[in-house]
C-alpha positions in Angstrom: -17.4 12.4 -12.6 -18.9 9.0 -13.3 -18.2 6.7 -16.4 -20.7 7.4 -19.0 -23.8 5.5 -17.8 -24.8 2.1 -19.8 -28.3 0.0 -20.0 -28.0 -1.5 -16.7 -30.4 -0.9 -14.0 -30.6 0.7 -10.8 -29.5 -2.6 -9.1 -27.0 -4.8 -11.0 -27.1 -8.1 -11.5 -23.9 -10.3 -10.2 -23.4 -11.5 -13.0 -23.0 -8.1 -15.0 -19.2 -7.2 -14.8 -20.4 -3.8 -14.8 -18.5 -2.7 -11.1 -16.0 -0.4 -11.0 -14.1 0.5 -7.4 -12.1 3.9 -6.6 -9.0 2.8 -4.3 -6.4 5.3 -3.3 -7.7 7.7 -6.6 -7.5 5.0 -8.8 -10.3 3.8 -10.6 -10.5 -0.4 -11.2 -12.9 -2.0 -13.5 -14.8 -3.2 -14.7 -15.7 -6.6 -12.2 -18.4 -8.6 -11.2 -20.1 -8.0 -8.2 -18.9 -10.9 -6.9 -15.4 -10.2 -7.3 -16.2 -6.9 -6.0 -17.4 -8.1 -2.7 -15.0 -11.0 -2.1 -12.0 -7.7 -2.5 -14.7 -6.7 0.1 -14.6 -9.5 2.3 -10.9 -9.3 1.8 -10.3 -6.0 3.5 -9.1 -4.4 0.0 -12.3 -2.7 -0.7 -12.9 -0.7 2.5 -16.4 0.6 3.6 -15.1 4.1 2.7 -14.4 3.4 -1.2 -16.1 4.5 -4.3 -18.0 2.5 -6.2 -19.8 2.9 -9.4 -21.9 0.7 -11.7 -23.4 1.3 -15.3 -26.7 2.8 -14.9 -25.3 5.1 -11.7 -25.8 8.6 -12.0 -22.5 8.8 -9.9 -20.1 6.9 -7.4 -21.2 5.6 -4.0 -19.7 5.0 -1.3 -19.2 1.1 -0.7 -20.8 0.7 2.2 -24.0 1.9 1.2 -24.2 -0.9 -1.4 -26.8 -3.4 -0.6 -25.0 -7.0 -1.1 -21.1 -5.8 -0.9 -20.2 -5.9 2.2 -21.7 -8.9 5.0 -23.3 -8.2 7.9 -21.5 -7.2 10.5 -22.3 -10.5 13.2 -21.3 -8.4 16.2 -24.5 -6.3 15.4 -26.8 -8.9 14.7 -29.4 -9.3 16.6 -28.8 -5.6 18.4 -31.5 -2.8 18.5 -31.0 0.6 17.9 -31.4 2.1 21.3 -34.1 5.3 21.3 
C-alpha cells in the first residue's frame, strides 16, 4: 500500500522532495527527483524498482517514470520493426 497521498499532482515537480523508492523491500524517502534519478543514473535505482510520489494512487515501477531514467542511446534513432 502507498503512503497516504499529499497535494502534489499527477506529475511532480523536481523540485518537490516528494519521491520515495522501494529497493530490496525497503522503502527510502522522501527525495527530489533529481536525486532520485542521479541514484538512477548510478545503477542503484534499477528499472525494476518501486517508486511512489505524493499525489500517486500507488507505486510504479521506475521505469515507467517519464524523466528518471535517460534514454537508452543504443536505441536512439531505432524503429520499432512491424
Amino acid at each position: 500500500m502507498a503512503p497516504k497521498p499529499g497535494p502534489c499532482a499527477d506529475v511532480c515537480n523536481q523540485d518537490d522532495k516528494n519521491w520515495f523508492v522501494l529497493l530490496r523491500g525497503k522503502r527510502y524517502g522522501p527525495l527530489y527527483l533529481c536525486g532520485t534519478g542521479a541514484c538512477a543514473d548510478r545503477g542503484v535505482v534499477d528499472p525494476e524498482a518501486g517508486v511512489w510520489c505524493l499525489g500517486w494512487d500507488e507505486w510504479r515501477i521506475a521505469r515507467n517514470v517519464p524523466g528518471l531514467f535517460k534514454p537508452d542511446r543504443s536505441q536512439a534513432g531505432t524503429r520499432p520493426t512491424s
